[in-house]
N, C-alpha and C positions, 0 to 999 in steps of 0.2 A: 667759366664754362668752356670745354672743351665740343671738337665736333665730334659725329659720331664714328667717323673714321677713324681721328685719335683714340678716343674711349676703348674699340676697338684694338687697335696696338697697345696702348696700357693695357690690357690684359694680358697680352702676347707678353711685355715686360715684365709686368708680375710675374708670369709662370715660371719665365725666364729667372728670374732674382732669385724665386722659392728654390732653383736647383744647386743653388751655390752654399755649399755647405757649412756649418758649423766652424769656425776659427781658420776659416778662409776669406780670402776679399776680389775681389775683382773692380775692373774699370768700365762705368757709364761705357764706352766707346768697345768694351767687351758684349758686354749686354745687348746693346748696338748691332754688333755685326750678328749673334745669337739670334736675334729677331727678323734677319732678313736686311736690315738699313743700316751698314755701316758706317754711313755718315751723318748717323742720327744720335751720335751722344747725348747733346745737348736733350732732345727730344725723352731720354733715358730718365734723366734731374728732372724734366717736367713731371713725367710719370709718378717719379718718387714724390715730387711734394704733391702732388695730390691726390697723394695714395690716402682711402679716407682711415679715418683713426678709428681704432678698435671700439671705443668706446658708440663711438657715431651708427645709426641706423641707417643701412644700405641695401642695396637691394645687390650689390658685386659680393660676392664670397671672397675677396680679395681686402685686405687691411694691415694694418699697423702690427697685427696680431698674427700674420701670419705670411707675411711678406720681409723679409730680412731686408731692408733697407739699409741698414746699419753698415753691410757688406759690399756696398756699393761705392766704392771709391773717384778719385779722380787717375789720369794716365800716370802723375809722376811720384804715386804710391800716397797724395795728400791728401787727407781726411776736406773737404771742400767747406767752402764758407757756407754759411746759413745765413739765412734772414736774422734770424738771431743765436747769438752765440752759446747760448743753453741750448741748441737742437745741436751744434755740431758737438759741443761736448758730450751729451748724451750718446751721439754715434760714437764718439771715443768710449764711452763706460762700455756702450754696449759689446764693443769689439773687444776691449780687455776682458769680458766678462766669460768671451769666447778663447779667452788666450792669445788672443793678437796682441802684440805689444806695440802701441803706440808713442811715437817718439818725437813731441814739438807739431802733433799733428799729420806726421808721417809712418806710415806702414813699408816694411822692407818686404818688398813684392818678391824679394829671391825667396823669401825665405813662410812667404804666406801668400802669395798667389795662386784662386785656384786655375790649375791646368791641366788640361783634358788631352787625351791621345785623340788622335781621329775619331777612333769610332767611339769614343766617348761623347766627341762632341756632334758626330751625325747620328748620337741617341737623342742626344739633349735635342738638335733640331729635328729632327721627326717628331718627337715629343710635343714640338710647340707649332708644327706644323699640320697636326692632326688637332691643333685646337684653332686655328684659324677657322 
């Protein structure tokens, strides 16, 4: 169980996550600083595992279904460990599915990270700041 401060920020992350597009990746410690706390990655991985599952009844419009998890990396382009290793392979299918080519677990961030010009990225944070 989360408080309801964090529950809170998990949603800020979700919106966050939803803006990162299709056969693009980015770093927990991106998302991070996107939300306001950029020394909150870790905080980032929490959000994603208990992002609830699509299938699950929730009362957050927020899920597995519509939250790109998958796009969510680690800093040095690593697909990150899981609990169990069928979850991390499944974020590999899913990024190959997207075109990202994954290699030993790794993503080449020159060549698939997403990156934003400024006012790209003070769209994206207005964006998540008018859902606070």
């Amino acid at each position: 169980m989360v408080s309801d401060e964090a529950a809170q920020h998990y949603q800020l992350i979700y919106a966050a996550v939803r803006a990162v597009p299709a056969g693009r990746v980015t770093t927990y410690g991106r998302i991070a600083a996107l939300t306001g706390r950029p020394r909150n990655a870790r905080q980032v991985g929490y959000a994603l595992k208990h992002l609830p599952r699509a299938e699950a009844t929730t009362t957050t419009h927020f899920s597995t279904a519509n939250v790109p998890w998958w796009r969510i990396i680690g800093s040095g382009g690593i697909v990150s460990m899981r609990e169990a290793v069928a979850d991390r392979d499944r974020q590999v299918e899913a990024l190959q599915a997207e075109g990202v080519e994954v290699n030993g677990y790794k993503v080449d961030m020159r060549q698939y990270e997403w990156v934003l010009s400024q006012a790209q990225e003070e769209a994206v944070i207005d964006r998540l700041v008018s859902l606070e």
